[in-house]
Each structure stands twice: as structure tokens, then as C-alpha cells.
C-alpha positions as CSV (number, residue, x, y, z in Angstrom):
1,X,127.6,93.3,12.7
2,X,128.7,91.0,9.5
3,X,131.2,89.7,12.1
4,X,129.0,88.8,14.5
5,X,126.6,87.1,11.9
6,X,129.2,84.8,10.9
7,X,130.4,84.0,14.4
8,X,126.1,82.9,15.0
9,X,126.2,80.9,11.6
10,X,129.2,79.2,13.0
11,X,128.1,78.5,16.2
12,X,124.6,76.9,15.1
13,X,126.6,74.8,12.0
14,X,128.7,73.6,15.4
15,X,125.7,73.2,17.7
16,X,123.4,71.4,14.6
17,X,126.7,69.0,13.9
18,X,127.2,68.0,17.9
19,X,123.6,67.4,18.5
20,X,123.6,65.5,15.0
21,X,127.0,63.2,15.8
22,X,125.8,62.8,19.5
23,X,122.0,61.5,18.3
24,X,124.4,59.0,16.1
25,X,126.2,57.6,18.8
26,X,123.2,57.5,21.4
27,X,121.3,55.3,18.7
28,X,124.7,53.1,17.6
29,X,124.8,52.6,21.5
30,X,121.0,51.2,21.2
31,X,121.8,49.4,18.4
32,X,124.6,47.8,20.0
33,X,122.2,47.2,23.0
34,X,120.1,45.7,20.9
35,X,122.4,43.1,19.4
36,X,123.6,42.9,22.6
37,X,119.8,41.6,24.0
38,X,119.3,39.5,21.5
39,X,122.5,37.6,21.9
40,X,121.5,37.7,25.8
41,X,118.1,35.9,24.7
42,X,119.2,33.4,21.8
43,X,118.1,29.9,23.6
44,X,121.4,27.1,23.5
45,X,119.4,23.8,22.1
46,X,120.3,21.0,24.3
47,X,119.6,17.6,22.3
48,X,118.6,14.5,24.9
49,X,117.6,11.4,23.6
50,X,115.7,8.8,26.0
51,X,113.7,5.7,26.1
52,X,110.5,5.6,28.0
53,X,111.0,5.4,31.8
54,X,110.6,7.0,35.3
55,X,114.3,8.8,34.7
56,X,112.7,11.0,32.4
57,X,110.6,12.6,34.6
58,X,112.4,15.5,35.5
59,X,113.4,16.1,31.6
60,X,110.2,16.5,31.4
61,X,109.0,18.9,33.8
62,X,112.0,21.4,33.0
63,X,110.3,21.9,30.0
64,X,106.3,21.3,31.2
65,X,107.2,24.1,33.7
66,X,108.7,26.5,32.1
67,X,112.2,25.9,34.0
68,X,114.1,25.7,30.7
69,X,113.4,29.5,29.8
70,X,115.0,30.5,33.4
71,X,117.7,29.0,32.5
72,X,117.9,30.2,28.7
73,X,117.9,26.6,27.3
74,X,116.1,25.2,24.7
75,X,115.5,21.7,25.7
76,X,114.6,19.1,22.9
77,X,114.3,15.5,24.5
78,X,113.2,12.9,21.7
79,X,112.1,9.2,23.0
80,X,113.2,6.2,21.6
81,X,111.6,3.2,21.4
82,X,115.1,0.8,21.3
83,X,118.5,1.8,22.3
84,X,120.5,1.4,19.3
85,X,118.4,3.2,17.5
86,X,118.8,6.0,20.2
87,X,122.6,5.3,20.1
88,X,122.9,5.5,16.6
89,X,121.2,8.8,16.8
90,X,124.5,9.7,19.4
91,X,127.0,8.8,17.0
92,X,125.6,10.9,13.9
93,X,126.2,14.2,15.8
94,X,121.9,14.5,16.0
95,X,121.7,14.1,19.7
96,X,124.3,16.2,22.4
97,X,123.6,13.4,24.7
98,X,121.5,10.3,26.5
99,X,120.0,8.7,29.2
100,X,121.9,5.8,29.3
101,X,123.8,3.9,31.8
102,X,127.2,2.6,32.9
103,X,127.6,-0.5,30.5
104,X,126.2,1.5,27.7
105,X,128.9,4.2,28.3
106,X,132.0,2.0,28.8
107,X,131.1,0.2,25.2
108,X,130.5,3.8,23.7
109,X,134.6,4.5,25.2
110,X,135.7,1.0,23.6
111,X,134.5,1.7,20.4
112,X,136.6,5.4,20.5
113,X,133.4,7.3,21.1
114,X,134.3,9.9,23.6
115,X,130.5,9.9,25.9
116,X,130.8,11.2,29.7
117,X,128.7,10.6,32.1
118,X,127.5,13.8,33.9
119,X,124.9,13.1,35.9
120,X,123.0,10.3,37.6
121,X,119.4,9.7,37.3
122,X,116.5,7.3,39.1
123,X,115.8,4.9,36.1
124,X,114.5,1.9,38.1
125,X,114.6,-1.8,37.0
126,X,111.8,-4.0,38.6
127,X,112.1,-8.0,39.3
128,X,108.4,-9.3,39.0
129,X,107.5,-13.2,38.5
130,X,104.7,-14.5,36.5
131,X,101.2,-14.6,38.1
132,X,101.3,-18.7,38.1
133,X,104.9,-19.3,39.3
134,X,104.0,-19.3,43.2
135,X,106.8,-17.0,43.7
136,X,106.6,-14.2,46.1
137,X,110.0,-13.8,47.3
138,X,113.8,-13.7,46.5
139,X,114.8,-16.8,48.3
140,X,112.6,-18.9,45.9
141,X,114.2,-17.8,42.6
142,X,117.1,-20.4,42.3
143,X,117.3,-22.4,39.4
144,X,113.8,-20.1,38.0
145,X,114.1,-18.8,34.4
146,X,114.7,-15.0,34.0
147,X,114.1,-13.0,30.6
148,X,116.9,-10.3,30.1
149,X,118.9,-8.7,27.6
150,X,122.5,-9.5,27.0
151,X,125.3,-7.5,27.9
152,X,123.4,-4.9,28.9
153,X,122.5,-2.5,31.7
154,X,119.5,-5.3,32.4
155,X,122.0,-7.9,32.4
156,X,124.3,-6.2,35.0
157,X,121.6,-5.0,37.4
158,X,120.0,-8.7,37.4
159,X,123.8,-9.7,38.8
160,X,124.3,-6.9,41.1
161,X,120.2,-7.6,42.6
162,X,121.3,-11.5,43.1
163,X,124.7,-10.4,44.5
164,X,122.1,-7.7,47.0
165,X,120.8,-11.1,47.8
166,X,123.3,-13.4,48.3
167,X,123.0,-15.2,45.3
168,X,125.2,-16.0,42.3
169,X,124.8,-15.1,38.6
170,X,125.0,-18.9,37.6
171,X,122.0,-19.5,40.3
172,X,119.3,-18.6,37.9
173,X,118.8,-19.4,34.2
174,X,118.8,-16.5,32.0
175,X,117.3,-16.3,29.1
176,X,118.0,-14.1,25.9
177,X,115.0,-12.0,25.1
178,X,116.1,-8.8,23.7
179,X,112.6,-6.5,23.0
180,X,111.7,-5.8,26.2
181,X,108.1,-6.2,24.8
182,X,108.6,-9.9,24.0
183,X,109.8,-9.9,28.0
184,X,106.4,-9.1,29.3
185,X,104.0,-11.2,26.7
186,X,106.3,-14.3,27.7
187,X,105.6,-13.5,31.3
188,X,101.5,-13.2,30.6
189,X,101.6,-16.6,28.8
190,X,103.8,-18.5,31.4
191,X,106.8,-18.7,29.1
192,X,108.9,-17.2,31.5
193,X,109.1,-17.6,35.4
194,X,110.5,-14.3,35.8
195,X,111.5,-10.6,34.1
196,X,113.6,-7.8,35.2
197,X,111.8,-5.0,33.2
198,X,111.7,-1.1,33.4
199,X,108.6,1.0,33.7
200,X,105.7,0.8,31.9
201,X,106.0,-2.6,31.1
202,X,106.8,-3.6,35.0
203,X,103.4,-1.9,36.1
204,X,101.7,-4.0,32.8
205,X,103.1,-7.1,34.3
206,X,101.7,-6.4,38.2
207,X,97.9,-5.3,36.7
208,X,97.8,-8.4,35.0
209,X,98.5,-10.5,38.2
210,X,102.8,-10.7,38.5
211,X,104.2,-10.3,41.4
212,X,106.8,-8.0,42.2
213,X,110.2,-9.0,44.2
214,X,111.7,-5.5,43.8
215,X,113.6,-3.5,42.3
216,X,117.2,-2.1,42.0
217,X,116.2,1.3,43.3
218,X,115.2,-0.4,46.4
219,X,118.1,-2.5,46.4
220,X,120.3,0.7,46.4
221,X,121.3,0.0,42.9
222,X,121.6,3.1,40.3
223,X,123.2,2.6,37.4
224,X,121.3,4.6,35.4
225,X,122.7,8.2,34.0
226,X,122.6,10.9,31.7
227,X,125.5,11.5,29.8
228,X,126.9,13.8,26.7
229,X,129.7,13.9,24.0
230,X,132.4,15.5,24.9
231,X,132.0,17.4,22.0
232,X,129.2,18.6,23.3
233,X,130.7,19.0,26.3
234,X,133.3,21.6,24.8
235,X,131.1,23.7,22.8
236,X,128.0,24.1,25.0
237,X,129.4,23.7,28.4
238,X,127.6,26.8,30.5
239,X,124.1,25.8,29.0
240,X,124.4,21.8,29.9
241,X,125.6,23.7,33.5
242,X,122.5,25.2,33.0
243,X,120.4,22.0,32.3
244,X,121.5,20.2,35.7
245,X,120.4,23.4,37.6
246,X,117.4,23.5,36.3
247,X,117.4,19.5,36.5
248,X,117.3,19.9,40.1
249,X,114.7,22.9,40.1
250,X,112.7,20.1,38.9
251,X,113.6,17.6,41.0
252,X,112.7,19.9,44.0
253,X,109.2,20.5,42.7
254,X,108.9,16.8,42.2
255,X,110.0,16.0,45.9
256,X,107.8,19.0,47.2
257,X,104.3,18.1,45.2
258,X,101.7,15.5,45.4
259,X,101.7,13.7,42.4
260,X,97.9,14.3,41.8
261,X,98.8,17.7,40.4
262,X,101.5,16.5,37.9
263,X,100.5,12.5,37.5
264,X,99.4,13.4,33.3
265,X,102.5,14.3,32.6
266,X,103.9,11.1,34.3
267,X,101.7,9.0,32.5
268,X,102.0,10.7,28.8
269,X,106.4,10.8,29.8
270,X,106.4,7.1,31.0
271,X,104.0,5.6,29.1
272,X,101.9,4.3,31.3
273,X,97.8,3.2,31.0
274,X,95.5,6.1,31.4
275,X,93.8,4.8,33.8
276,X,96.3,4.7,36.0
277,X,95.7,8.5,36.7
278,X,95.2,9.5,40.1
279,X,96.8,5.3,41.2
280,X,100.4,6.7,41.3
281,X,102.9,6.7,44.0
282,X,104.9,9.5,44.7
283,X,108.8,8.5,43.6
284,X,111.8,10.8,45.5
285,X,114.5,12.1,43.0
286,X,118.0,12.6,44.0
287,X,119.7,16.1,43.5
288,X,121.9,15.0,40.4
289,X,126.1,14.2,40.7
290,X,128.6,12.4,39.6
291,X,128.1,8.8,40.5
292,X,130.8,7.1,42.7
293,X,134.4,5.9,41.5
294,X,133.3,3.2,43.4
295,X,130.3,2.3,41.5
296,X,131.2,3.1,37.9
297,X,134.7,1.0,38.5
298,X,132.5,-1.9,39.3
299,X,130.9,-1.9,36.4
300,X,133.8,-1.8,34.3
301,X,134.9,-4.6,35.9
302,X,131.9,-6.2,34.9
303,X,132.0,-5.2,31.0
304,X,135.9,-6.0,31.0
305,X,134.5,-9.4,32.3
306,X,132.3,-10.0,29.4
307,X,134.7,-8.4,26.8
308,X,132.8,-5.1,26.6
309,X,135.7,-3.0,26.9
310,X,139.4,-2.9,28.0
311,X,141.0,-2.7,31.4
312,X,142.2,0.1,30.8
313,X,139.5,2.2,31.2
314,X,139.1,4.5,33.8
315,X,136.9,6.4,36.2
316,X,138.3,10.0,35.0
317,X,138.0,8.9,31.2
318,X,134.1,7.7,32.1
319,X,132.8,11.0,34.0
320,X,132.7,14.7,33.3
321,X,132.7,17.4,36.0
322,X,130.1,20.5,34.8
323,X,129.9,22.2,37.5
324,X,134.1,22.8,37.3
């Protein structure tokens, strides 16, 4: 009978130790779960910095509509109000990449700043003349005085829109006005025949009477694009995979909806008048790719022309594949 007593004791010291070391592991296995989750739900910041125009419209609406938590992304876009102050941003590691543009990335490559482009984007660049210059059409711009910015994506649409048009670069004067603010108050005050100028400041221009003779969007011109450090590149590659699907999640809403039920957001994005509520048009976006060897080589052509960056310079060296 002791026997037997001791053989019970030892069975429920056994019984008492499984059920104790299989409670352990069941709630190390949660545990781990747990971690595991959290990991799983930890948000990748994605850095973007922009200046005010239509190209960050779908930016905006990743976030406005909650596609940036589908995609587990935490999507910081900060607006700047001049480019080297945005580009400056770029080079002190603050930003994992821009909205920028051809020209702007081949003199980021010449100055040994590794920047890809990744994406293309719809900025648009409008031609308007001054509400007193009687002109209403391209064929009556030559020898007309046009406000740009130097070396500079403005600079090289203004060529490729006269080249659209059968025109020379050396066919109009151009004149150096860097702040694209000065651009539209020498317009108002007849200073200027004519200004090649980016949303808002093209829609200021036509309320207060210019004219508008197009734009490179129209003239199948796209030089605009969004673009990261390759650091960047390397260390958060799946989540800025992430950001160009959901990128195009956005740009499908855009395409699909009247711009009635989204036009605040447009206005607050872009920058332009309140009042203008309800008064805008409805712009297509393109699905986002790399742009064309084609196009990107022309433009290096055109910085190696004005000493922007060196021949050598490639198409492979400029772009950045993240859907490989």
C-alpha cells in the first residue's frame, strides 16, 4: 500500500511538472507571437520631400486615404518652398528621397551623390503670356521675352516645348528670374512677355488675365520624377516597393473619381486659391515606371551641353528598378 502511495506521489510530481513546463512553452510561443506581431506591424518611415505642385497629388492621397497603412508604410512628405533648400535636405541623410526631375538628378550624380530615379510623375510646366502682350498662340512668341530659371528643369522643358514647336532655343529671349514668385509679379506688371511656371502660380497668372499657350504635359513632355538615395534604396527597399503600389492605388482612385469629392485636398496639396473649390478639372495620372532610356539620355545630353555633368553618365547609373 506504501508502494503504491509512492508510485501516486510520483505520478502527480510528473503530471504537475508536464502540465507546468508545457503551460511554459505554450506562453514562450505567445510571447514569441507577440514579438513576432509587432515586428509584423512596425510601420517603415518613407521620407519624401516636394515642392508645391500637381505631382504631389497622389503623395497625398496615399496618406488622406488611408492607403499607406495597407501597405504598412509610414509616409512623411514635407513641402518645400525652394529646391535647394529641399535638396540640401537630400544630402543631410533627413529625406530618403524627392520629387525632382531629370536635370536635377544628373547634377545630384556629378557632384558624387548617388540619387535614382524610380518613378515618373505628372508635374506639369505651363507657358502663359502676360494679359497685354496680344499673344494667344505659339507661332507669335519669336523674339518675345521669357522668365525662367537657369539650368534647370524650367530651362530644359522651355527648349524641348520650342523644339515641340519648331522653334529654336536662341528664338526667344530668356531671361533669368530665379523665385518663381518674382516670375508671375513680373508677368502682372508687364515686365515680362511671357513665363513658363508650375501650378499654383500658372492658375494665378490665367485669373488675373494671362493667357495660356500650353503646357509640357500637353506637349508630351515629362520630365518630372520621384527619386531616392540609393542608400535608401538598399536599406528600405520592400517598403519604397510598397510606396509605388500604393502610389498607383492612388492614382487609380484619382482616374476613377470626380474631383468634386477630393478637390480640398487638391487645393490645400497644391496650393491653390480657395475659391477655386468646386472650378477644377479633373487631371489623368499615369500608372508609375521607369521613364524611357530615350528620354532620360536626352536630357543628359542637354546638362552635358551646359556643363551640368559629364558624358559619361549613363541611363543604368540614373534609374533604379524596385519592382526587381
Amino acid at each position: 500500500m506504501k508502494r503504491n502511495s509512492k508510485i501516486l506521489i510520483v505520478l502527480l510530481i510528473a503530471i504537475m511538472l508536464f502540465t507546468g513546463c508545457s503551460k511554459y512553452f505554450v506562453n514562450d510561443k505567445n510571447k514569441n507571437n507577440s514579438k513576432n506581431d509587432d515586428v509584423k506591424n512596425v510601420k517603415t518611415v518613407i521620407r519624401i520631400g516636394m515642392m508645391s505642385s500637381t505631382d504631389v497629388i497622389p503623395y497625398v492621397l496615399i496618406n488622406e486615404k488611408g492607403i499607406a497603412d495597407k501597405y504598412n508604410i509610414d509616409l512623411q512628405l514635407e513641402v518645400f518652398t525652394s529646391a535647394k533648400d529641399r535638396d540640401a535636405a537630400l544630402q543631410a541623410g533627413e529625406l530618403d528621397g524627392v520629387l525632382t526631375d531629370y536635370i536635377g538628378v544628373c547634377m545630384y550624380q556629378n557632384a558624387g551623390f548617388d540619387v535614382r530615379i524610380t518613378g515618373i510623375t505628372d508635374g506639369d510646366y505651363i507657358l502663359v503670356s502676360g494679359k497685354n502682350t496680344g499673344i494667344e498662340s505659339m507661332d507669335t512668341i519669336k523674339g518675345k521675352s521669357i522668365a525662367i530659371s537657369e539650368n534647370t528643369l524650367i530651362d530644359y522643358t522651355l527648349d524641348l516645348i520650342l523644339e515641340k514647336n519648331n522653334m529654336k532655343t536662341d528664338e526667344v529671349v530668356k531671361e533669368i528670374v530665379p523665385r518663381i514668385p518674382d516670375r508671375l509679379e513680373l508677368l502682372r506688371n508687364d515686365k515680362i512677355d511671357l513665363g513658363l511656371l508650375p501650378e499654383p502660380f500658372a492658375t494665378l497668372a490665367i485669373k488675373d488675365g494671362a493667357k495660356s499657350l500650353g503646357s509640357a504635359n500637353k506637349f508630351g513632355l515629362y520630365p518630372a520624377v520621384s527619386a531616392f538615395t540609393k542608400k535608401s534604396l538598399d536599406e528600405k527597399s520592400e517598403a519604397i516597393k510598397n510606396l509605388y503600389n500604393a502610389y498607383n492605388e492612388a492614382v487609380e482612385y484619382i482616374n476613377k473619381t470626380d474631383i468634386n469629392e477630393y478637390d480640398e485636398i487638391v487645393i490645400k496639396a497644391v496650393g491653390y486659391p480657395e475659391e477655386m473649390i468646386g472650378k477644377l478639372d479633373n487631371k489623368e495620372f499615369r500608372i508609375s515606371s521607369l521613364p524611357s532610356k530615350e528620354d532620360v539620355e536626352k536630357a543628359i545630353k542637354w546638362a552635358v551641353g551646359r556643363g551640368l555633368c559629364k558624358d559619361s553618365l549613363t541611363y543604368e547609373q540614373m534609374v533604379f528598378d524596385v519592382s526587381k
